[in-house]
C-alpha positions in Angstrom: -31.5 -17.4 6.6 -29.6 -18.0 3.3 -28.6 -21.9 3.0 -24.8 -21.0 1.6 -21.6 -21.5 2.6 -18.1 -20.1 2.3 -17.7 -21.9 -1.4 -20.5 -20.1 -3.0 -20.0 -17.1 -4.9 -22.0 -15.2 -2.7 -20.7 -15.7 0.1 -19.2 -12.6 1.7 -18.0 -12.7 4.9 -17.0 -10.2 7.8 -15.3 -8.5 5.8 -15.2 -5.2 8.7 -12.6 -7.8 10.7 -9.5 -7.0 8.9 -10.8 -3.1 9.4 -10.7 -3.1 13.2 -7.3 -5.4 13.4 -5.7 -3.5 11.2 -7.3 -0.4 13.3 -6.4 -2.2 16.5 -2.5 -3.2 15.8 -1.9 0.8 14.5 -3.5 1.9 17.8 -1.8 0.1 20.0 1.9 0.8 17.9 1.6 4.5 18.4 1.1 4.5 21.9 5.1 4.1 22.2 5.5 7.3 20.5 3.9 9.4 23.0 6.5 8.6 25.2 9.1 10.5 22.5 10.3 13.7 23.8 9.3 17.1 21.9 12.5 17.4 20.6 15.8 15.2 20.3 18.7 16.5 21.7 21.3 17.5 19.3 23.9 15.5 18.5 27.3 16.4 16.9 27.4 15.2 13.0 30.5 13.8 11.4 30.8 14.5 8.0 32.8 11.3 7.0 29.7 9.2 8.5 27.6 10.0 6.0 26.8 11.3 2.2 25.2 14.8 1.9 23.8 16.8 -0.7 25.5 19.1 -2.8 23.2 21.4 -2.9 22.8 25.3 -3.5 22.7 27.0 0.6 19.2 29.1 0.5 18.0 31.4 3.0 15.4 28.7 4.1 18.6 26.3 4.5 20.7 27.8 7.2 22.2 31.0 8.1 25.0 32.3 6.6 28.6 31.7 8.1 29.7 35.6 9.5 33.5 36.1 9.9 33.8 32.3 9.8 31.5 31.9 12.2 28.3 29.6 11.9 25.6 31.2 13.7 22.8 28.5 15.6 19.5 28.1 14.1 17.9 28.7 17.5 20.0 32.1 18.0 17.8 35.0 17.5 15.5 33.5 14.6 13.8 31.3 16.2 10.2 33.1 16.4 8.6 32.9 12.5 4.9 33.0 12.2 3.1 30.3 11.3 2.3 32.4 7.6 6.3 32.9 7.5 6.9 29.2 7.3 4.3 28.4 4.7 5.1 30.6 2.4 8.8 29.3 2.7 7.5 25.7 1.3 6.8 26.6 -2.2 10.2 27.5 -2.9 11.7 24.6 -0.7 9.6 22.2 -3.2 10.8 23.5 -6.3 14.5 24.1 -4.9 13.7 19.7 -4.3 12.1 19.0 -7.7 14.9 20.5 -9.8 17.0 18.0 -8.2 16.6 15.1 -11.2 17.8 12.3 -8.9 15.3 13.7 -6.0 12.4 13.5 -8.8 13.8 10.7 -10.6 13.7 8.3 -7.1 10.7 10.1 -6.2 9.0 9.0 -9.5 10.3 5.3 -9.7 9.4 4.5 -6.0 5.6 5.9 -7.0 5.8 3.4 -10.3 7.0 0.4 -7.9 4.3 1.7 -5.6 1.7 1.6 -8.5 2.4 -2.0 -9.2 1.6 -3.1 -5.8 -1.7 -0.8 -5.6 -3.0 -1.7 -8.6 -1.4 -5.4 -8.7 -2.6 -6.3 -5.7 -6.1 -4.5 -5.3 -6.8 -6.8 -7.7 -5.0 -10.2 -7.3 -7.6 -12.1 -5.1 -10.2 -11.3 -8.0 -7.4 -12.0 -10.8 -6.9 -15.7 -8.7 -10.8 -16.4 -8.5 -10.8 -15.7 -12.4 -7.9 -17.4 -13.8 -7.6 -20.4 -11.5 -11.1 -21.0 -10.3 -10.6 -20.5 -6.3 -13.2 -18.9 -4.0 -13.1 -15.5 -2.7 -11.7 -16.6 0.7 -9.2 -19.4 -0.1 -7.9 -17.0 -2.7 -7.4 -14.3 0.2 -6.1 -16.6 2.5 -2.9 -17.6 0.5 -2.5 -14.2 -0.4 -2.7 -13.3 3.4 0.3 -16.4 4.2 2.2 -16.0 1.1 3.0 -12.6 -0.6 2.2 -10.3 2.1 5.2 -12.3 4.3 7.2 -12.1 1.7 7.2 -8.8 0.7 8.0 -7.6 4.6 11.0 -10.4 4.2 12.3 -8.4 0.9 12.2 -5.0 3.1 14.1 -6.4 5.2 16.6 -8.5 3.5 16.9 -4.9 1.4 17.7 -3.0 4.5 20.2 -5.7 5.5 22.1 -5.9 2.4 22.9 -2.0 2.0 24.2 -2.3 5.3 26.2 -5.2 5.3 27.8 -4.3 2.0 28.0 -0.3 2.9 26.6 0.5 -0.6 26.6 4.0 -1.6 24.6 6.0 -3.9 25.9 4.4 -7.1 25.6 0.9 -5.2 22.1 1.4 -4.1 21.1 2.6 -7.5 22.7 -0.7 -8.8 21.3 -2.5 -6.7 17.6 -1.0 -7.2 18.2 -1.7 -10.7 19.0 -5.3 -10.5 16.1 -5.8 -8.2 14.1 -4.1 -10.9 15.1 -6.5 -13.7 14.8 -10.0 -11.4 11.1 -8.6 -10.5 10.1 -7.5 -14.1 11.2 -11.3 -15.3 9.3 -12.7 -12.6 6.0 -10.7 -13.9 6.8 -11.5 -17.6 6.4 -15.5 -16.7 2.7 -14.2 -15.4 2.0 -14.3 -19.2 2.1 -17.7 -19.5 0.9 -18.7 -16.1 -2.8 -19.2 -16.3 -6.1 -20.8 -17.4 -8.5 -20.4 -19.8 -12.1 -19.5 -19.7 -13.2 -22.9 -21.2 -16.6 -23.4 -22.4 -19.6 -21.6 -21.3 -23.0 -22.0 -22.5 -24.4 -19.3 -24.4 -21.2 -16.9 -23.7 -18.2 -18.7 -25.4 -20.1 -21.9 -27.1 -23.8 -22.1 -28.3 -26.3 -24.6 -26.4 -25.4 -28.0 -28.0 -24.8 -26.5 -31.1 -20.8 -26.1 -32.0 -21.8 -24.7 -35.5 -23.6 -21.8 -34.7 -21.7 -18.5 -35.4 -20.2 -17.1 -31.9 -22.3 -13.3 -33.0 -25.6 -15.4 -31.8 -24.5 -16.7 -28.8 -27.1 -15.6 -26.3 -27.8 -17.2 -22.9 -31.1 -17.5 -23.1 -32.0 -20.5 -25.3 -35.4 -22.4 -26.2 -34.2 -25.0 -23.3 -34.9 -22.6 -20.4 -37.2 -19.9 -22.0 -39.7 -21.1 -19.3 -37.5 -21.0 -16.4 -37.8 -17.0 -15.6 -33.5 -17.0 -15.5 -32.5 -13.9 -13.7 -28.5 -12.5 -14.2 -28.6 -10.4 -10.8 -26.4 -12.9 -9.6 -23.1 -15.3 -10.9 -23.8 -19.0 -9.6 -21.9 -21.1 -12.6 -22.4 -24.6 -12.8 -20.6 -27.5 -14.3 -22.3 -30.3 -16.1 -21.9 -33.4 -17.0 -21.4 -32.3 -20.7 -18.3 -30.8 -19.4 -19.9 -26.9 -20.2 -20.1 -24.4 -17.8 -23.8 -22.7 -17.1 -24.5 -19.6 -15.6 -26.3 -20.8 -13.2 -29.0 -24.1 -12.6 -31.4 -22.1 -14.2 -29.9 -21.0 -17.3 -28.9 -25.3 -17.6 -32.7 -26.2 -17.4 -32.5 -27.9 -14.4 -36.1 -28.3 -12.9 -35.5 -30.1 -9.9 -33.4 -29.0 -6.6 -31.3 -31.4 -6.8 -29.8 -30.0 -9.7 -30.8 -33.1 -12.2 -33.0 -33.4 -15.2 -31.3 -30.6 -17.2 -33.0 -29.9 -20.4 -30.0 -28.1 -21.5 -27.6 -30.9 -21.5 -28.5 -32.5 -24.6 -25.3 -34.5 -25.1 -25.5 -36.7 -22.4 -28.7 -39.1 -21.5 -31.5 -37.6 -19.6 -30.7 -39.6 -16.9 -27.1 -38.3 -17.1 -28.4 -34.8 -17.1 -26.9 -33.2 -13.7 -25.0 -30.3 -12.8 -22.7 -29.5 -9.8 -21.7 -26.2 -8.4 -18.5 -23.9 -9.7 -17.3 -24.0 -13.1 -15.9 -26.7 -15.0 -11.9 -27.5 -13.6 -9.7 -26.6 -16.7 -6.6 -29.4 -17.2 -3.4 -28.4 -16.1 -5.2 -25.4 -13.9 -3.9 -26.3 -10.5 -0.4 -27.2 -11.4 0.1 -23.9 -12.6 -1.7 -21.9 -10.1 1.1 -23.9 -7.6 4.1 -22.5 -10.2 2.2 -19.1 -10.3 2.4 -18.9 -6.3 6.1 -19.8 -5.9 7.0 -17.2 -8.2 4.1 -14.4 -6.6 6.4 -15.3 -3.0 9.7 -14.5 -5.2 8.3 -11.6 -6.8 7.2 -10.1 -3.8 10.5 -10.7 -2.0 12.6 -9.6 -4.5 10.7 -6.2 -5.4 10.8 -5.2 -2.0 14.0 -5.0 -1.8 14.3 -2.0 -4.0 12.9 0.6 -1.2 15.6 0.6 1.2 17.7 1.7 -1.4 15.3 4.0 -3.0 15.0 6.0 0.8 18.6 5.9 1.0 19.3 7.5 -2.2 17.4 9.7 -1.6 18.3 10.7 2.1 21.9 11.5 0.4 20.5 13.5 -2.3 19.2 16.3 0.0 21.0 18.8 2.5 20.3 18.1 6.2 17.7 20.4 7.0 15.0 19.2 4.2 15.4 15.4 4.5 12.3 16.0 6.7 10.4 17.5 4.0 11.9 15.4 1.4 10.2 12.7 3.1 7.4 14.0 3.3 7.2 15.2 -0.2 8.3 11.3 -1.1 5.0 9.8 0.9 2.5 12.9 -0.3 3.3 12.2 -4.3 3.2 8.1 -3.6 -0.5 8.6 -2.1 -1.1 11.1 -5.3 0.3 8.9 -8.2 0.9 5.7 -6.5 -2.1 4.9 -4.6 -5.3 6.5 -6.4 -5.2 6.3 -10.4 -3.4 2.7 -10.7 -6.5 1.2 -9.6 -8.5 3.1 -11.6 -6.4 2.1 -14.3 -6.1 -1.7 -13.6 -10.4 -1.7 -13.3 -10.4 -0.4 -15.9 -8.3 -2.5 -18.1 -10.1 -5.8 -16.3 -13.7 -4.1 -17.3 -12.6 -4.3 -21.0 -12.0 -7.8 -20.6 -15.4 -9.0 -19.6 -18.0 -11.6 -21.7 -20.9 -11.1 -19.4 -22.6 -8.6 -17.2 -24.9 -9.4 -14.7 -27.9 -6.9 -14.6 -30.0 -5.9 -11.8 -34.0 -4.3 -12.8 -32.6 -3.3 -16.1 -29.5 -1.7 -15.4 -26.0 -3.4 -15.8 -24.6 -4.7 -12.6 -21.0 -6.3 -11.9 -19.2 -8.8 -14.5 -19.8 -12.2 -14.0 -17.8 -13.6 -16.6 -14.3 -12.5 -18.3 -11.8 -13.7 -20.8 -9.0 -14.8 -19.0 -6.7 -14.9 -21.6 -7.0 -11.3 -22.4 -7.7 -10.6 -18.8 -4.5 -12.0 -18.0 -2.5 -10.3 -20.7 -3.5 -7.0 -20.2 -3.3 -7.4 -16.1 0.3 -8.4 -16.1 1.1 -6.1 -19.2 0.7 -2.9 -17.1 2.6 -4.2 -14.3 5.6 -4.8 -16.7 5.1 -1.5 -18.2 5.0 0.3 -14.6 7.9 -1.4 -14.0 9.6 -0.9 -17.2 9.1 3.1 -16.1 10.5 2.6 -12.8 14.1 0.9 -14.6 14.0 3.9 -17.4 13.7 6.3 -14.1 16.3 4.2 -12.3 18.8 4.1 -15.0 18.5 8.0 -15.6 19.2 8.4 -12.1 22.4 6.0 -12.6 23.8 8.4 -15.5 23.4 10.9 -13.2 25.2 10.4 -10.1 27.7 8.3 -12.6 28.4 11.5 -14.8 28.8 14.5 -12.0 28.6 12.7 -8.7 30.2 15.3 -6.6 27.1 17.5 -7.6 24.7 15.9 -6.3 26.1 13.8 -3.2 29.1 15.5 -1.5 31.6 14.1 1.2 31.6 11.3 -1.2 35.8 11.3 -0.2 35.0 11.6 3.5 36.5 14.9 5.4 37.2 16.0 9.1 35.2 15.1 11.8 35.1 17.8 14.4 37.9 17.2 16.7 40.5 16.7 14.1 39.0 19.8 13.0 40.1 21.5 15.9 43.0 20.1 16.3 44.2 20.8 13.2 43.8 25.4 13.9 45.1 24.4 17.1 48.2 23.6 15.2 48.1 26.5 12.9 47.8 28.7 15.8 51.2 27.0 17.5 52.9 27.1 14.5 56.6 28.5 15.2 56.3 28.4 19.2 57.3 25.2 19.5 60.9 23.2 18.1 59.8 21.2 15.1 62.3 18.2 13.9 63.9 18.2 11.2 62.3 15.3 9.5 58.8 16.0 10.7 57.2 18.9 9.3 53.4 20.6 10.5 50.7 20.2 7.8 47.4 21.8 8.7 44.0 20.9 7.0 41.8 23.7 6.6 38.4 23.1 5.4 36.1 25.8 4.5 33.0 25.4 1.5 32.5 28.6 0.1 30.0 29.7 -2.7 31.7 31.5 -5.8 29.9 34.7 -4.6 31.5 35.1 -1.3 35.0 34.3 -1.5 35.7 38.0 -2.0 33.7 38.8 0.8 34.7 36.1 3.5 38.5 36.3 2.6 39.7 38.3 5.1 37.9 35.6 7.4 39.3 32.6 5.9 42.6 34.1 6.0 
């Protein structure tokens, strides 16, 4: 029975709880879904509703209009193997990626989505570092804080493309500005933090100020006797005001964590430690600054994926926005979920001062530089996001430059009964006493490829 509690380093936890609520809440929210028929009825589209792609019409798209005539995807080619429709999705990819605002979107929601994988894998450890909180408080206000405030951004996002009916040059806009506001908020990260302060044997010698830092070892003549093992992290603060790396390592020989032979600038008497490091001045005020502005960064770079689905929902004809989707969630899991945090350990790793070693081989860090810890951190979040606003604004000079190519209906058009109406007119044209003052003008609406307008003119006609 270890004699810890929730402050010590050690302490871990159930950590399997979050697991099964997390497992639990999913369960339960996709019983709902069986109750979803196989298929949705179809509905009648009206092209004014909505922006659509401009794209090229494949064979994988829809069938081709015969004697003006659309025929039903259901009609007759319904029955394609299973092989038939596989090798169909090669070319519907590519047909996709050579869209550059489809792959531009695609590429700045996976750099947004970095941030937050990599960012955030790592923030509880990047809070226990730089402002000397425990493993679980440092959870815990991540838990009531940013995670909130991130689901309020999604939906204030959400809310703000409908209320001001935005369209795909005002979501891009929009996703750009949200850009900027949450790329500011990261640059203040820079300056939000602690430093490592003095630790005995890592950063200062043992009592010694004037010895070069290239000797600094934590073993010193003051607990050569001690057996000091670095398997494990349990710093100490004493009443020198220098952090140890544990009791041990401070020459304490009694449990009460007094009589340190280390502490040689203080009276014997004097000589105690306490558990944790050393509180650096000025710490907590601006760990409270640094969590105001984590709640208004989280809010604020949410907001960017409404806008980012809805650009790209417009970008694409109507029969792959399906796939488009699913091509949008399959490249964030590839490039936004696995190497960010790969990249981020890997950054914090080069920061570290001491490892802790287990039987001879080198274990997990104990101690890190949190200067450079915290300038390399938050330096390739703002350069993930810095890629996100290059993608963003190329996708801007896009749809500015030739919007009808890639979003069409962008003036609106007929809806289906004025359609109608409107051959129904053409075909009473003549039959019936017209005013002089009032004349019949008939809208005819029929999207043609350059290749078949020889070919389908006696149809238009």
């Amino acid at each position: 029975k270890l004699d810890i509690t929730p402050d010590d380093p050690r302490w871990i936890g159930a950590w399997w709880g979050g697991f099964l609520l997390c497992g639990a809440l999913l369960f339960f929210s996709s019983l709902p879904m069986f109750g979803f028929p196989q298929s949705l009825p179809p509905r009648p589209e009206h092209a004014g509703e909505s922006e659509q792609a401009m794209l090229p019409e494949r064979d994988y798209e829809r069938p081709k209009p015969s004697n003006g005539v659309l025929r039903h995807p259901l009609d007759g080619e319904s029955s394609t193997t299973c092989f038939q429709q596989l090798r169909v999705i090669p070319k519907v990819t590519k047909h996709l990626l050579s869209n550059p605002v489809f792959t531009c979107i695609i590429l700045a929601a996976c750099m947004e989505i970095a941030v937050v994988a990599g960012f955030a894998a790592f923030l509880g450890k990047y809070l226990e570092q730089q402002f000397n909180l425990t493993t679980s408080s440092a959870n815990q206000l991540l838990g009531m804080t940013a995670i909130p405030c991130a689901c309020l951004g999604i939906f204030l996002g959400g809310l703000l493309v409908k209320k001001l009916s935005l369209s795909a040059l005002g979501a891009i806009r929009m996703a750009m500005l949200v850009n900027l506001v949450s790329t500011a908020c990261y640059v203040s990260f820079l300056f939000l933090g602690c430093d490592t302060g003095p630790v005995a044997g890592v950063t200062v010698p043992y009592g010694n100020n004037s010895t070069p830092t290239s000797s600094l070892d934590p073993y010193s003549p003051c607990n050569n006797n001690c057996e000091c093992q670095t398997d494990s992290f349990t710093p100490v603060c004493g009443a020198d005001g220098v952090t140890y790396l544990s009791a041990c390592f401070a020459g304490c020989s009694s449990t009460n964590l007094s009589g340190c032979s280390c502490l040689t600038s203080v009276p014997a008497e004097n000589a105690t430690v306490v558990p944790g490091k050393c509180p650096s001045p000025g710490c907590e005020e601006a760990f409270l600054t640094f969590l105001c502005v984590m709640c208004v960064c989280s809010m604020i770079g949410a907001m960017a994926q409404t806008p980012s689905v809805i650009i790209l929902i417009r970008t694409v004809s109507p029969e792959l926005k399906s796939y488009a989707l699913g091509v949008l969630f399959l490249l964030l899991r590839l490039l936004g979920f696995i190497p960010p945090p790969l990249i981020f350990g890997a950054g914090i790793d080069s920061t570290c001062l001491f490892w802790s070693t287990f039987c001879g081989e080198q274990g997990a860090c104990a101690l890190y530089d949190n200067v450079v810890y915290r300038y390399l951190y938050v330096s390739i979040a703002i350069a993930l996001k810095s890629f996100a606003f290059i993608l963003y604004t190329t996708t801007w000079q896009c749809l500015r430059k030739n919007y009808k190519r890639y979003i069409k209906n962008h003036e609106g058009g007929l809806s289906t009964s004025e359609f109608f109406a409107s051959t129904l007119t053409l075909d009473n044209l003549g039959r019936d006493s017209v005013p002089q003052n009032q004349s019949h003008r008939t809208k005819f609406i029929y999207n043609l490829e350059d290749h078949e307008w020889c070919e389908n003119m006696e149809s238009v006609l």
